[in-house]
C-alpha positions in Angstrom: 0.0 0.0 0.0 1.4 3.4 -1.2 0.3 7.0 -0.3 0.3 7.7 -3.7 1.0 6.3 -7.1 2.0 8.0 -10.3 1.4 5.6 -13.3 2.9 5.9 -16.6 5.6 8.4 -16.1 7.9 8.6 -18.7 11.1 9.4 -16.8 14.3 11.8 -17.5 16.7 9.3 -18.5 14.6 8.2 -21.4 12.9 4.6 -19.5 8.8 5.7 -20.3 5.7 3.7 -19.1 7.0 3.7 -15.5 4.5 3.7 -11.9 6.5 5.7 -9.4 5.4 4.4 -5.6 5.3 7.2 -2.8 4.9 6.3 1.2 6.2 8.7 4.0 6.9 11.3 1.8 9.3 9.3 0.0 10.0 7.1 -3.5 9.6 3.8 -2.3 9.4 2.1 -6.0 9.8 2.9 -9.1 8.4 0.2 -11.5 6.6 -1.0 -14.7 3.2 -1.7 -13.7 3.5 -1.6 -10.0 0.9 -4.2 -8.5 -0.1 -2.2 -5.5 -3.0 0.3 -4.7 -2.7 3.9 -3.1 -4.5 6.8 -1.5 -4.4 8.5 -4.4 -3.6 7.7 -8.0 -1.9 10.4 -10.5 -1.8 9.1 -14.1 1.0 10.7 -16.0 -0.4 9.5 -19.0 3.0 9.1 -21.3 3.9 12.8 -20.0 7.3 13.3 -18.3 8.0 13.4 -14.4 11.1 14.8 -13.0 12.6 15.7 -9.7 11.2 19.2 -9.0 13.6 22.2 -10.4 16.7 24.0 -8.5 17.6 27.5 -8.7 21.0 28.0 -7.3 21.5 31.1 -8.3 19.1 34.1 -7.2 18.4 37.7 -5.5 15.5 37.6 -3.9 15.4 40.6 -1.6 15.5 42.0 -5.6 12.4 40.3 -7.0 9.7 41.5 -7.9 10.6 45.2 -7.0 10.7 45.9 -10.8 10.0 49.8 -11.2 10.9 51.0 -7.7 12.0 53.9 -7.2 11.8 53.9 -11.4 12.3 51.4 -14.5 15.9 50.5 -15.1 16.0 53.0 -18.5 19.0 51.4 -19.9 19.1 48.3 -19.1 22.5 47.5 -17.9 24.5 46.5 -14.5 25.3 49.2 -13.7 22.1 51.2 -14.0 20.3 48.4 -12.3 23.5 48.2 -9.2 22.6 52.1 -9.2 18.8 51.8 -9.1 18.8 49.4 -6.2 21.5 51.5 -4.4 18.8 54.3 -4.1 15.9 51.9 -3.4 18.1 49.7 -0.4 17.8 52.5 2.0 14.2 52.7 1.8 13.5 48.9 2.5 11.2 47.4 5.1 11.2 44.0 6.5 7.7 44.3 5.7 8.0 44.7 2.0 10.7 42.2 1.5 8.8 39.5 3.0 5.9 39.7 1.2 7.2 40.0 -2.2 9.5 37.1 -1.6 6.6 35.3 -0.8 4.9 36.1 -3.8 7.8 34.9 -5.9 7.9 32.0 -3.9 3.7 30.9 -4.5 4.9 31.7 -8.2 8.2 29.8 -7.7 6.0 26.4 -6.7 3.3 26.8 -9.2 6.5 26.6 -11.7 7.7 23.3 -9.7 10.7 25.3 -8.6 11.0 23.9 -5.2 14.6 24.2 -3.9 16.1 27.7 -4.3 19.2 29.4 -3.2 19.6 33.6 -2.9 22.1 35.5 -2.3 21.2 38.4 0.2 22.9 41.6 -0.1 24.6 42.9 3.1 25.8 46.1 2.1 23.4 47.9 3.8 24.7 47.6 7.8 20.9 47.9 8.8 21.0 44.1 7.5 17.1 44.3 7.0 17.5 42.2 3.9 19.4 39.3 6.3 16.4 39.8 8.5 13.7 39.6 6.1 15.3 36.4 4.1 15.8 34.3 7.2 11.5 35.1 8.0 11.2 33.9 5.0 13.0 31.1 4.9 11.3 29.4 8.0 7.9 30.4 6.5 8.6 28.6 3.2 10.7 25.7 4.5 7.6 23.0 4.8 7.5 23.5 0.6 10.8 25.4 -0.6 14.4 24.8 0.4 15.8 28.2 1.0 19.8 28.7 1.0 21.2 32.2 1.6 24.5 33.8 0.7 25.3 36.3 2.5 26.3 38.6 -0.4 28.6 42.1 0.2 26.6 43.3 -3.3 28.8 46.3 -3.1 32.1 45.0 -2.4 33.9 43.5 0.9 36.5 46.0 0.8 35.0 48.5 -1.0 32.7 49.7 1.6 33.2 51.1 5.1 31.1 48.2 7.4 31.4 45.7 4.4 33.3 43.3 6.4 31.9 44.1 9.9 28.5 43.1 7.9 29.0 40.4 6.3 30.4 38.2 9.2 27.0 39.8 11.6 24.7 38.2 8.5 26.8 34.8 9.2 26.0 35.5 12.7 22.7 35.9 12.2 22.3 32.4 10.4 22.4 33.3 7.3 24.5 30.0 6.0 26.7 30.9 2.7 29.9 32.9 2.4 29.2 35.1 -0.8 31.5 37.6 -2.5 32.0 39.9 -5.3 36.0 40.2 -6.5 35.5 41.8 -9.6 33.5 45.1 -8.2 36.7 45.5 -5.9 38.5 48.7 -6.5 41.5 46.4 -7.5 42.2 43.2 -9.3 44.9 43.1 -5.4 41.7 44.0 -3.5 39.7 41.4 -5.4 42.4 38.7 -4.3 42.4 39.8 -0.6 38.6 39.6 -0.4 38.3 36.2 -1.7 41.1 34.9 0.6 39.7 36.1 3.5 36.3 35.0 2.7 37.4 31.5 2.1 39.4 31.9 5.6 35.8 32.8 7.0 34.2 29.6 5.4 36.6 27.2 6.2 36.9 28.6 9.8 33.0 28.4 10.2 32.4 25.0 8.2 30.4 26.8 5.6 29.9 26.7 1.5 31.1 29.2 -0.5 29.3 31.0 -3.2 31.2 33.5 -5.4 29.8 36.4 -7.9 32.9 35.9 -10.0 34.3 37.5 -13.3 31.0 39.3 -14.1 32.5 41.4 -16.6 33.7 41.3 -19.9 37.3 42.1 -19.3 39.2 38.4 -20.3 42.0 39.8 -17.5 39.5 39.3 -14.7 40.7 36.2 -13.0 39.3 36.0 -10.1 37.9 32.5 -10.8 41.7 31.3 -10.8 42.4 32.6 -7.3 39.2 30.6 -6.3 40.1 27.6 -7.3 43.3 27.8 -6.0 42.1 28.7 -2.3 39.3 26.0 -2.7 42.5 23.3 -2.6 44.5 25.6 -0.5 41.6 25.7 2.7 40.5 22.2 1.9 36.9 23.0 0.4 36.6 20.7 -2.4 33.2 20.5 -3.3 31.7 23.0 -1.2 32.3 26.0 -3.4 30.4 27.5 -6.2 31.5 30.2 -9.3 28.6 32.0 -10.2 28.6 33.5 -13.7 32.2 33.6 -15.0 31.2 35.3 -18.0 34.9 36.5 -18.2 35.6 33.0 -19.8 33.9 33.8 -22.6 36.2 36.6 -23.3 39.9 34.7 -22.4 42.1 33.7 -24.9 41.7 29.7 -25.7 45.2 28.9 -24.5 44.3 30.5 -21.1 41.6 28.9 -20.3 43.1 25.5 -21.3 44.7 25.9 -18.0 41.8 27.6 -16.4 39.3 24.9 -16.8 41.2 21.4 -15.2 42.6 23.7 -12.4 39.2 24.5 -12.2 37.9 20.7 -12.3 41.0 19.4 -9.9 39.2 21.7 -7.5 36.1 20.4 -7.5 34.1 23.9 -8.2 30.8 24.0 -9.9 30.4 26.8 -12.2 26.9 28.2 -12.2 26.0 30.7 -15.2 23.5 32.4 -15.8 21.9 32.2 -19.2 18.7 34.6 -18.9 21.4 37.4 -17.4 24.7 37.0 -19.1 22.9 37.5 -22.3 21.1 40.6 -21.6 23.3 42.3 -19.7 27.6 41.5 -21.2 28.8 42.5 -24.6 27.1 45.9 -23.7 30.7 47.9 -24.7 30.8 46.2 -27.8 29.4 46.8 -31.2 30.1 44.1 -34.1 30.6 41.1 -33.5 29.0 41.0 -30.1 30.0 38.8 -27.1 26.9 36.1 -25.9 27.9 36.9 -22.6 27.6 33.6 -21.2 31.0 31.4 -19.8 32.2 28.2 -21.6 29.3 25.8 -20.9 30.3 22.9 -22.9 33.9 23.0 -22.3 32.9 22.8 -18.7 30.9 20.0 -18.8 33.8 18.1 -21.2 36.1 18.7 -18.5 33.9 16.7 -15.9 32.7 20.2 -14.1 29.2 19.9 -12.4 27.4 23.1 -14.4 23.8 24.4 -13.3 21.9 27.0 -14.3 20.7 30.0 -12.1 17.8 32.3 -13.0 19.4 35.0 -10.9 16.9 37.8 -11.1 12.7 37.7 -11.8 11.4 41.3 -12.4 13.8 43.8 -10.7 16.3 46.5 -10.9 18.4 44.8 -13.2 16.2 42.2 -15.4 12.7 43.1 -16.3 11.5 40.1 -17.5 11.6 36.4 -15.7 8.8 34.0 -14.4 9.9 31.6 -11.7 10.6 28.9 -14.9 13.6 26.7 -14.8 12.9 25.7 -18.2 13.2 29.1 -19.6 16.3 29.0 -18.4 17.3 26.2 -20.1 15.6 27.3 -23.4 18.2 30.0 -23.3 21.0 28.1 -22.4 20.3 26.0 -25.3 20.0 28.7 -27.7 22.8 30.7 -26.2 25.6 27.5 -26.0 24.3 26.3 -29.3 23.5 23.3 -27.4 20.6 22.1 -29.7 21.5 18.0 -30.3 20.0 15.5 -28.2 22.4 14.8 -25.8 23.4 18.6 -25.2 19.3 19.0 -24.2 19.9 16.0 -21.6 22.6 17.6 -20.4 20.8 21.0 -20.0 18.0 19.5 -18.0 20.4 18.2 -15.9 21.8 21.2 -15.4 18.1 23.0 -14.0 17.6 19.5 -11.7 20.6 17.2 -10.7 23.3 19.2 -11.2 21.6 22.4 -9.5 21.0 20.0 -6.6 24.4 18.9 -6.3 25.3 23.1 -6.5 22.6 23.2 -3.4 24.1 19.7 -1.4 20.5 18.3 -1.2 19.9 15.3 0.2 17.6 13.0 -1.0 17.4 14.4 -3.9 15.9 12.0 -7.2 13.6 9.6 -8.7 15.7 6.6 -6.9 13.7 4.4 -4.1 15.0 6.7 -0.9 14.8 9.9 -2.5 12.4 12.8 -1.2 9.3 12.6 -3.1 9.8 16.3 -4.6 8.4 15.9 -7.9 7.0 17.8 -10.8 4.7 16.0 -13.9 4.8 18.2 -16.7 2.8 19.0 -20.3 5.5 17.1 -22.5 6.7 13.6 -23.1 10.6 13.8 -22.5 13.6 16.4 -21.5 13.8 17.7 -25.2 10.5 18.4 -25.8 10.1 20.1 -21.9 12.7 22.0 -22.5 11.2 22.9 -26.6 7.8 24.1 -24.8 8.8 25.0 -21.4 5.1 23.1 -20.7 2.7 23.5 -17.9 2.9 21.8 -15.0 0.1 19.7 -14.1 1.5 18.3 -10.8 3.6 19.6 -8.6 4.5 17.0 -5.7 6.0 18.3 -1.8 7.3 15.3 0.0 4.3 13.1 -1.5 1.8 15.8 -1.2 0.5 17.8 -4.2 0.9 21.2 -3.6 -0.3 22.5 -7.2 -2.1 21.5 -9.8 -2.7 23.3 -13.3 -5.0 22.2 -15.6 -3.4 20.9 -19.1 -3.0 23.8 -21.8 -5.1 22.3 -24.5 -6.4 24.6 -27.1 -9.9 24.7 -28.7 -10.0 25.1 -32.5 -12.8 26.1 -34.8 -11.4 25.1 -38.2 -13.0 22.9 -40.6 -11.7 19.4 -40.9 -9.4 19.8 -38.7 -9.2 18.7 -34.9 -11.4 20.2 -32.4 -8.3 20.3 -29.7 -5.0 19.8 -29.7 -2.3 19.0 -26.9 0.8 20.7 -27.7 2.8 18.2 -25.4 1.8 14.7 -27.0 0.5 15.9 -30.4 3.6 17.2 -32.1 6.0 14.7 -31.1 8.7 13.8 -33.4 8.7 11.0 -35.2 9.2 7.9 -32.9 8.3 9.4 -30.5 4.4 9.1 -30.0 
């Protein structure tokens, strides 16, 4: 006897037809045809289930506060760094928490369950620490909620920046974050990330870095990182976020870069939706993509995931809580359109994201947290192609959303009365 049965989920590794079993809020089988009975039955119906999404990579003490104190005119960094530089001394506790708790409804409609965001402490007030770790217990029975505590404006470069980002550690706040780049000097940049690693290492704690976010190929900040990673003995507890310098180095450079970077066991989180809207901005023809050297990561045996990073704020007015427009972009932006690139793309908005994260339990293996999401399409690819609804989205067993298929209604003659654009325009083979 199960809590709850899923029948005929086609799965992310490609196996379709399969019953997943859930008891305890857990997998407890995952099987053809499973002879058992439930509480409640879910049929899939040929359409894909996967382990619910991972963000590890996003600012939400930013989101939703699109517009405030006025619309980002430009469009860049630095407008948007300047825009929320006048709105951060006029934040409440108040107004944090309850946008972030809007993104986060939106965030589990989407199936985006696990989530981490970095929280800027440049403000000594620390009401953004405050507000973030509310909302973190408030959310924690559906969402798991990491936060970086994030010197947004520089460890060095401003006057309580240190004082401030050790009180948010203090606090509970349970990532070391940093910024090199946005140092005054490449020397400066250096010195911040060593003592920020000395921090981590001293407290037990991940590290996650805002590193090379810049176009300049002679930021090489991520270098230094994986350098003190081996030097303070934190393989596999530290994180590059963007690196979109790569994308600028010189091929013989990062031929070193990339295994120094893979002997350290860093993951390299980029973010697609971002990098491309906001790098190449000095440049005319040809333009930059702006986003780091995905594949060559991946070839190098580096975990990669992919970060939203922003959702309707200072510095990206767009975004909607959807892993898999994320991964649309990737796609489009790593020119990472054959089959086996798509695979590894999903992977990197779901396992990989959760190995970013360090959840445990994390799958669709017997044992694994029952943190699932059944979605309008019948396999990665095509999820990725339609960025589909999601019918189901499964908390520890317990459905927490449901959305009714998209399914369009046609008045044309001859032709069908409805069509399902998840199972009706499979390739061929497919069906």
């Amino acid at each position: 006897m199960f809590d709850t049965i899923i029948r005929g989920a086609n799965l992310p590794d490609g196996r379709d037809g399969y019953d997943i079993g859930i008891r305890k809020g857990e997998i407890a089988a995952v099987e053809k045809q499973l002879p058992a009975e439930a509480g409640e039955v879910i049929d899939a119906a040929g359409r894909l289930v996967s382990p619910a999404f991972c963000d590890p990579h996003f600012h939400m003490d930013a989101t939703l506060s699109l517009g405030l104190p006025r619309m980002n005119a430009s469009g860049t960094l630095l407008e948007g760094i300047a825009l929320w530089g006048e709105l951060r001394p006029r934040l409440t506790r108040e107004a944090l928490v309850e946008r972030a708790l809007r993104y986060c409804d939106l965030a589990v409609s989407q199936g985006l369950l696990h989530i981490r965001t970095h929280v800027d402490t440049s403000d000594p007030r620390l009401v953004t620490a405050e507000a973030m770790l509310e909302v973190q217990d408030r959310v924690k029975d559906y969402i798991d909620l990491q936060l970086v505590a994030f010197p947004q404006d520089g460890y060095y470069r401003i006057p309580e920046g240190v004082k401030a980002l050790e009180r948010a550690l203090d606090m509970g706040v349970g990532i070391v974050g940093g910024i090199p780049h946005f140092e005054r000097t490449m020397e400066e940049g250096r010195l911040s990330l060593e003592a920020q690693f000395r921090i981590a290492a001293d407290r037990g704690l991940p590290v996650d870095i805002h590193c090379d976010e810049t176009d300049d190929p002679l930021s090489r900040h991520v270098e230094t990182m994986a350098a003190l990673t081996i030097r303070f003995g934190l393989q596999g507890r530290v994180n590059g976020s963007h690196l979109t310098s790569m994308h600028s180095m010189d091929n013989y450079y990062v031929s070193k870069l990339i295994p120094l970077i893979a002997e350290a066991q860093m993951t390299a989180t980029p973010n697609p939706l971002i990098n491309i809207m906001l790098q190449g901005r000095h440049d005319s023809y040809p333009k930059r993509r702006g986003m780091t050297r995905v594949r060559e990561l991946m070839a190098a045996g580096v975990n990669v995931s992919l970060g939203q990073d922003c959702c309707m704020d200072p510095w990206y007015s767009m975004g909607s809580g959807d892993m898999l427009e994320v991964a649309h972009m990737a796609v489009h932006v790593g020119q990472m359109g054959g089959i086996a690139e798509k695979h590894q793309i999903f992977d990197a908005v779901t396992v990989n994201s959760a190995k970013t994260m360090g959840l445990d339990g994390y799958g669709l293996s017997p044992g694994c947290k029952a943190n699932l999401v059944i979605l309008q399409a019948a396999d990665v690819t095509e999820a990725i192609r339609l960025k589909p609804t999601r019918l189901y989205v499964l908390r520890e067993g317990r459905v927490i959303s449901r959305t009714a298929p998209r399914l369009p209604s046609l008045s044309l003659p001859g032709r069908p009365a409805q069509i399902d654009p998840g199972l009706d325009y499979l390739p061929p083979g497919k069906g």
